[in-house]
MMTF fields as JSON, N, C-alpha, C and O atoms, coordinates in Angstrom:
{
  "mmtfVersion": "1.0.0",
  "mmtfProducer": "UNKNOWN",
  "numBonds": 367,
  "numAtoms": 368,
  "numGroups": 92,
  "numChains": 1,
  "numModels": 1,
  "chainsPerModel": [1],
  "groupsPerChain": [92],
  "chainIdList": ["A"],
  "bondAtomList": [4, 2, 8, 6, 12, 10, 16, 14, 20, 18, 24, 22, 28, 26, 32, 30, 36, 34, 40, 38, 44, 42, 48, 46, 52, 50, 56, 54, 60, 58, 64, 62, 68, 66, 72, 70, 76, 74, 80, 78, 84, 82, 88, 86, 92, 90, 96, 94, 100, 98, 104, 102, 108, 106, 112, 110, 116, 114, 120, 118, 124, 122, 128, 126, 132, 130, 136, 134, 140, 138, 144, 142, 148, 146, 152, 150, 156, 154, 160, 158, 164, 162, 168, 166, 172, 170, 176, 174, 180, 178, 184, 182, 188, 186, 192, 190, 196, 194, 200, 198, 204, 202, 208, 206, 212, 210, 216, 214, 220, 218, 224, 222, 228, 226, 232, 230, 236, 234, 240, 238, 244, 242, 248, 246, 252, 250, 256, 254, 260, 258, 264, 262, 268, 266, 272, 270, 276, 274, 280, 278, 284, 282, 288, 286, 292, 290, 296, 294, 300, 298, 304, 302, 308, 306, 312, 310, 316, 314, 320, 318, 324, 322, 328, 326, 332, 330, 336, 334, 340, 338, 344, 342, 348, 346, 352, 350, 356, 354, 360, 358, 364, 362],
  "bondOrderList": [1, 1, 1, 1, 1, 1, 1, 1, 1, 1, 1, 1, 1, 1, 1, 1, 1, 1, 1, 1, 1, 1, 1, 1, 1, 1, 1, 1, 1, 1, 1, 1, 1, 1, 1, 1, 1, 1, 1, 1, 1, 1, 1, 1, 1, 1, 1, 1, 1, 1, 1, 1, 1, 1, 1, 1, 1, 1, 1, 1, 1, 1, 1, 1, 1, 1, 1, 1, 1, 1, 1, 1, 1, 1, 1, 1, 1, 1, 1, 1, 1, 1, 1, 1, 1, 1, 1, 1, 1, 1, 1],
  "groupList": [{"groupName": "UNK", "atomNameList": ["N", "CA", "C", "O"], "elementList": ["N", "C", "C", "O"], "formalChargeList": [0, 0, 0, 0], "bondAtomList": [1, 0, 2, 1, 3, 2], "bondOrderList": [1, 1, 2], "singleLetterCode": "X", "chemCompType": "L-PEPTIDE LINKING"}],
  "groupTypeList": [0, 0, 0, 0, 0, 0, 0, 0, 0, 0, 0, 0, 0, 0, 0, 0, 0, 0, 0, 0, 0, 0, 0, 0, 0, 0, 0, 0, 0, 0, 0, 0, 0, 0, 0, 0, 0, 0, 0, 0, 0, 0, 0, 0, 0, 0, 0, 0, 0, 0, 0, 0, 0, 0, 0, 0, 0, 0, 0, 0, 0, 0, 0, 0, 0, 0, 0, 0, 0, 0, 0, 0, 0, 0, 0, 0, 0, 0, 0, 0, 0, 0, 0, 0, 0, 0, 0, 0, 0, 0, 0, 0],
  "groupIdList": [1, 2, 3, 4, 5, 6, 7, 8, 9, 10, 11, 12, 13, 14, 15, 16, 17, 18, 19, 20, 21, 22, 23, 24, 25, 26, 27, 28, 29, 30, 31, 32, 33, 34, 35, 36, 37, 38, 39, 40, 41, 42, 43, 44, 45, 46, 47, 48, 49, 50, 51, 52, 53, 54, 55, 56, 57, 58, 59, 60, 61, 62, 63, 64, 65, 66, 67, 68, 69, 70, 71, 72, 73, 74, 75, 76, 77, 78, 79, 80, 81, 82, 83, 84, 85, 86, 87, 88, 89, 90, 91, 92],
  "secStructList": [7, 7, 7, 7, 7, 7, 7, 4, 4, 4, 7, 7, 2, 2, 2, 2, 2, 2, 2, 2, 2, 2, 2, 2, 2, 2, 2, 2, 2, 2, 2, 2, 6, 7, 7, 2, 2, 2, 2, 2, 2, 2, 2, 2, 2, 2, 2, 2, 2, 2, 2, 2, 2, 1, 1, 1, 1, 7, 7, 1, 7, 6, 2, 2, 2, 2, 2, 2, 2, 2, 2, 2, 2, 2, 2, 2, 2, 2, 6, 7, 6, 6, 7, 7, 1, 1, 1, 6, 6, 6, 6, 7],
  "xCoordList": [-52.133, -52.421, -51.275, -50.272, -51.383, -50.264, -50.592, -51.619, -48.96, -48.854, -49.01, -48.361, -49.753, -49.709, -48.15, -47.126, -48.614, -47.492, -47.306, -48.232, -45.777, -45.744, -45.806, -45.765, -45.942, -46.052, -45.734, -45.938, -45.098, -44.839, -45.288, -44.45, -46.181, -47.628, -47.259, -47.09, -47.209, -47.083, -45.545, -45.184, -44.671, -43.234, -43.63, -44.079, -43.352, -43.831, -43.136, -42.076, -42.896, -42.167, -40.714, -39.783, -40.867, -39.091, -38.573, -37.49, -38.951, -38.577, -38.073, -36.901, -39.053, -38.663, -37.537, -36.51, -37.714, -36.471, -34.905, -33.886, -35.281, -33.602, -33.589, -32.572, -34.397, -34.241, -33.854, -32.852, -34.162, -34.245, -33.162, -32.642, -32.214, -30.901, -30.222, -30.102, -29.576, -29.162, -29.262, -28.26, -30.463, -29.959, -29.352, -28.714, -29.539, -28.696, -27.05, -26.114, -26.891, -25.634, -24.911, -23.689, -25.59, -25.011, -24.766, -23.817, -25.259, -25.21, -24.339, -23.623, -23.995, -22.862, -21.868, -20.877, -21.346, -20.495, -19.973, -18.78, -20.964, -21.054, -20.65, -19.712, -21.159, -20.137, -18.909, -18.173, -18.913, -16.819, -16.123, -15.126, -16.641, -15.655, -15.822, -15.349, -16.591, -16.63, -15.599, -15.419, -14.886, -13.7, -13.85, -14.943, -12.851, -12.674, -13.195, -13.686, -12.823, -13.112, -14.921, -15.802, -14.98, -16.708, -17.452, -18.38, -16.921, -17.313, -17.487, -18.51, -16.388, -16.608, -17.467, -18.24, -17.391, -18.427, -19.917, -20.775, -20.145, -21.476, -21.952, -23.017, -20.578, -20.681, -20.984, -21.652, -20.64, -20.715, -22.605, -23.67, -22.525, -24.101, -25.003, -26.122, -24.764, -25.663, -25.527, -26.684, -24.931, -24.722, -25.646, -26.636, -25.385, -26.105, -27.499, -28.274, -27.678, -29.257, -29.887, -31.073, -29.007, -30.073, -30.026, -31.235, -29.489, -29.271, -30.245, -30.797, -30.554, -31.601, -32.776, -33.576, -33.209, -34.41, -34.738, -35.91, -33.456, -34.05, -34.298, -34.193, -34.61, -34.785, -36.11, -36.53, -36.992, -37.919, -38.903, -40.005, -38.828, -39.648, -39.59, -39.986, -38.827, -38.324, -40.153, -41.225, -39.965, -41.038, -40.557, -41.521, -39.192, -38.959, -38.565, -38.215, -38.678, -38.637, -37.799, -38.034, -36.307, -35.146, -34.375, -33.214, -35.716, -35.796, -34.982, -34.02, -35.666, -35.354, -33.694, -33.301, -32.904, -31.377, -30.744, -29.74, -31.482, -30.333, -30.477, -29.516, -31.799, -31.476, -30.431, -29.701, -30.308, -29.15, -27.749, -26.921, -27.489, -26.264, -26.031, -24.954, -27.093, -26.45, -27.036, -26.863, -27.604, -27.031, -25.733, -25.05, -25.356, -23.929, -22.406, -21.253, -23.164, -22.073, -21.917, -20.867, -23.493, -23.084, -22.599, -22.104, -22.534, -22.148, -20.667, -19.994, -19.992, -18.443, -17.82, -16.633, -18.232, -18.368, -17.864, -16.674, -19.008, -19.132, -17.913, -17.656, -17.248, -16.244, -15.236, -14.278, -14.709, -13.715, -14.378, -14.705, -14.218, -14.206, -13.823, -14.475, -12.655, -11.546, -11.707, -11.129, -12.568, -13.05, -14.414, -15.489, -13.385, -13.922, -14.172, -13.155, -15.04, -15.012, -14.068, -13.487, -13.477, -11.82, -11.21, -11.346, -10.475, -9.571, -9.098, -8.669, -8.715, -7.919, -7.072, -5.956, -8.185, -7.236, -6.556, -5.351, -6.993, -5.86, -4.612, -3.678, -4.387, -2.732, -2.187, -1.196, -2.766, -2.26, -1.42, -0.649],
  "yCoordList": [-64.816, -63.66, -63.451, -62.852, -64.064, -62.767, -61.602, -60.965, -61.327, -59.904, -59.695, -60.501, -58.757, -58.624, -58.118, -57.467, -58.714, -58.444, -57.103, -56.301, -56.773, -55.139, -55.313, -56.374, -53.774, -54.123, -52.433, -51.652, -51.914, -50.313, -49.86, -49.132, -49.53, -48.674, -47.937, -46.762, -49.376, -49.093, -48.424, -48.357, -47.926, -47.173, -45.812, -45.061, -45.455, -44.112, -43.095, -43.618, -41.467, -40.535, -41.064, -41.406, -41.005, -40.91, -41.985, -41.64, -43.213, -44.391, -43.827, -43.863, -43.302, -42.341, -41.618, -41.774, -40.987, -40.235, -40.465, -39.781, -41.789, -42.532, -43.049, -42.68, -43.811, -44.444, -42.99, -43.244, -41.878, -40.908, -40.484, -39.952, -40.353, -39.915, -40.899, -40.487, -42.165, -43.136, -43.249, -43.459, -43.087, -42.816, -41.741, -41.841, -40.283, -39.368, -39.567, -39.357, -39.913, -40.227, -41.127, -41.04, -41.974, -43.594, -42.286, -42.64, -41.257, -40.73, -39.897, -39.477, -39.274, -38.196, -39.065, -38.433, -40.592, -40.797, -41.334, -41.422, -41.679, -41.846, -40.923, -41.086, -39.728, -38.466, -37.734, -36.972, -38.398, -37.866, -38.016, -37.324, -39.67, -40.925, -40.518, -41.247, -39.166, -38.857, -37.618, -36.584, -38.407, -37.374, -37.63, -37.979, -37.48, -36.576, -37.789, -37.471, -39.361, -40.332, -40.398, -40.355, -40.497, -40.817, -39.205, -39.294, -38.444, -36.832, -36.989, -36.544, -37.686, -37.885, -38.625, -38.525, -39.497, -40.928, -40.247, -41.109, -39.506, -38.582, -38.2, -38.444, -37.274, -36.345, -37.335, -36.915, -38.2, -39.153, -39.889, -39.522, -40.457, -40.377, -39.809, -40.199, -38.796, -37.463, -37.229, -36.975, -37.217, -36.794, -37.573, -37.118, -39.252, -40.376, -40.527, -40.991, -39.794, -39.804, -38.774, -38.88, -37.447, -36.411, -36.863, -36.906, -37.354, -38.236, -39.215, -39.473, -40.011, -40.593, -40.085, -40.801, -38.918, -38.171, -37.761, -37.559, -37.585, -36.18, -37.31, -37.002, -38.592, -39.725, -39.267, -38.794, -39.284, -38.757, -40.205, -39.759, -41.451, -42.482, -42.951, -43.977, -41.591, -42.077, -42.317, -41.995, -42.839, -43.706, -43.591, -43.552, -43.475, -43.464, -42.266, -41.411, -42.317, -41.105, -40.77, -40.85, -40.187, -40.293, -39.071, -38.873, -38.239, -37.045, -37.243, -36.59, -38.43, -38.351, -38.898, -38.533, -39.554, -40.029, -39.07, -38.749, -38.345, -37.07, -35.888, -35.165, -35.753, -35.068, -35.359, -34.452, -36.581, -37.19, -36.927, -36.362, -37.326, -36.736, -35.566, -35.183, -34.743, -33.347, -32.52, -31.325, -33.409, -32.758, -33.143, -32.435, -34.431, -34.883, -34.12, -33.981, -33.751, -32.689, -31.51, -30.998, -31.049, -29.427, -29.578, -28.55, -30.681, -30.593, -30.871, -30.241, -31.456, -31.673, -30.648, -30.569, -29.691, -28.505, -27.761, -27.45, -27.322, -26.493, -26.178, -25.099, -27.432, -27.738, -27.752, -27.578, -27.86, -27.839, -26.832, -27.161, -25.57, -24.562, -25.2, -25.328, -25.594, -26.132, -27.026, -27.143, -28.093, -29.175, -28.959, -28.406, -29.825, -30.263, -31.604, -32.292, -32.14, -33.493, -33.834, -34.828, -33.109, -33.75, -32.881, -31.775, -32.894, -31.987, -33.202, -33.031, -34.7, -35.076, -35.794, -36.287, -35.546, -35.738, -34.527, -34.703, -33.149, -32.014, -32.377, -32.025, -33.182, -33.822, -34.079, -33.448, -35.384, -36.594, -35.687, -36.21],
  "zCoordList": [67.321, 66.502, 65.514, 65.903, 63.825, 63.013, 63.166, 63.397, 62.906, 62.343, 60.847, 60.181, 60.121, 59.56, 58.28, 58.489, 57.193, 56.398, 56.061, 55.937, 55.868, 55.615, 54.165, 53.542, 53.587, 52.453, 52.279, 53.209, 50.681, 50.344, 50.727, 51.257, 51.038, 51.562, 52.953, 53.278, 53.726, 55.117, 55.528, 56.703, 54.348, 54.738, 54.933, 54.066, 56.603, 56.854, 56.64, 56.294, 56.577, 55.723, 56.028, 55.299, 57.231, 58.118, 57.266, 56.792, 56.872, 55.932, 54.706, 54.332, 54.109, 52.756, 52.838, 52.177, 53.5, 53.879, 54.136, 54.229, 54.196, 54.54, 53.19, 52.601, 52.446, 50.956, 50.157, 49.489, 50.001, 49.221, 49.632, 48.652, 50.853, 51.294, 50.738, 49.584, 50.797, 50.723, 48.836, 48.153, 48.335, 46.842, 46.284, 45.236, 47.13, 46.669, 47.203, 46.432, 48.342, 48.466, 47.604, 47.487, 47.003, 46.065, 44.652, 43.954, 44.269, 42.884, 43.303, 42.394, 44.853, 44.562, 44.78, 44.415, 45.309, 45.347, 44.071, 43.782, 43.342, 41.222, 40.672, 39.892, 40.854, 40.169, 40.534, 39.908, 42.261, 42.456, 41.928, 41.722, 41.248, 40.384, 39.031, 38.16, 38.617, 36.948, 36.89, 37.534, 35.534, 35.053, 33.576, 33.129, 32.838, 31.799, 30.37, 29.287, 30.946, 30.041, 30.225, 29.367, 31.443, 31.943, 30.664, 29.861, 30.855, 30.395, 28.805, 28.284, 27.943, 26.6, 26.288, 25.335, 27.137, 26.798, 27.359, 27.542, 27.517, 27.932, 26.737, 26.171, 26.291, 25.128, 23.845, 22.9, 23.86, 22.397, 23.025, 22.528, 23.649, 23.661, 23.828, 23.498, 24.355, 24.223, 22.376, 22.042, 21.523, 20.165, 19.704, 19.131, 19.951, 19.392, 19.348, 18.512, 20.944, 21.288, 20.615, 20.301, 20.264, 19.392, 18.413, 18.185, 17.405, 15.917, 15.76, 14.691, 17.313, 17.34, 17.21, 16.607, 17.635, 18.246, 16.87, 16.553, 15.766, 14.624, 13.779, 12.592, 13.989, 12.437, 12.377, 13.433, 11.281, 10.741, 11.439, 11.761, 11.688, 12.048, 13.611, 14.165, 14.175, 15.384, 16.199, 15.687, 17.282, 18.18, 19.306, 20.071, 20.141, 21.115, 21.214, 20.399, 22.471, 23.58, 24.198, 25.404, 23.79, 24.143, 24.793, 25.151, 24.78, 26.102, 27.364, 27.767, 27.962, 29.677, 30.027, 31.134, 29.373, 28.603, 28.513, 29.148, 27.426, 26.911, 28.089, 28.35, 28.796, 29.979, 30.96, 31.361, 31.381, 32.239, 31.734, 32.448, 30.536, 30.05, 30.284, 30.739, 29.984, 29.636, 31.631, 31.87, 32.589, 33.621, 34.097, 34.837, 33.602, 34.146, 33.483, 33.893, 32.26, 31.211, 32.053, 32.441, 32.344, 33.001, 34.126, 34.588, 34.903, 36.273, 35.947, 36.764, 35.214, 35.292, 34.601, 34.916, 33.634, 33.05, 34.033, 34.09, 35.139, 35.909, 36.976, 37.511, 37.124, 38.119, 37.248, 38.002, 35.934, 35.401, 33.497, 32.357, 34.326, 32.856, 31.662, 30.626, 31.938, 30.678, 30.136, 29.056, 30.615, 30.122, 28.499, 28.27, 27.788, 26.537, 25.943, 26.027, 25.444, 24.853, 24.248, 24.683, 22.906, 22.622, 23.235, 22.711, 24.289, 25.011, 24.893, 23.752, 25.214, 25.193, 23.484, 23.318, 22.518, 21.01, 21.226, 21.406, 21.276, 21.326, 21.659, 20.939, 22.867, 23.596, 22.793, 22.427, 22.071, 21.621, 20.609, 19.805]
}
């Protein structure tokens, strides 16, 4: 007698549940590691992508991008008030 092959389908909740933990853990341990260089480089493509969005022939869909940026902006925001995109030319 085979066994039949598994296949997506057959992953029962409790399965889900560990893939869906296991990817949120992989993204908070991605944003411990975001600071102030990761934060500009947000801010400059987040700029690029609305510049993109306002071309008069635009075709793509550059919504779901600039959402990601700008939850990763408010979340490092949120934890550091003081934080600005050139906060670090101000130093220099």
């Amino acid at each position: 007698m085979r066994l039949p092959e598994r296949r997506d389908l057959d992953i029962t909740p409790f399965d889900w549940g560990d893939v869906y933990r296991a990817d949120e853990v992989r993204k908070t341990k991605r944003l411990m590691t975001y600071g102030q260089a990761e934060f500009e480089k947000d801010w400059e493509l987040a700029v690029s992508l609305a510049a993109l969005s306002s071309r008069r022939n635009n075709r793509t869909d550059w919504k779901p991008m600039l959402d990601a940026c700008f939850v990763r902006i408010h979340a490092y925001m949120a934890n550091n008030p003081e934080a600005r995109p050139w906060q670090s030319e101000a130093v220099k």
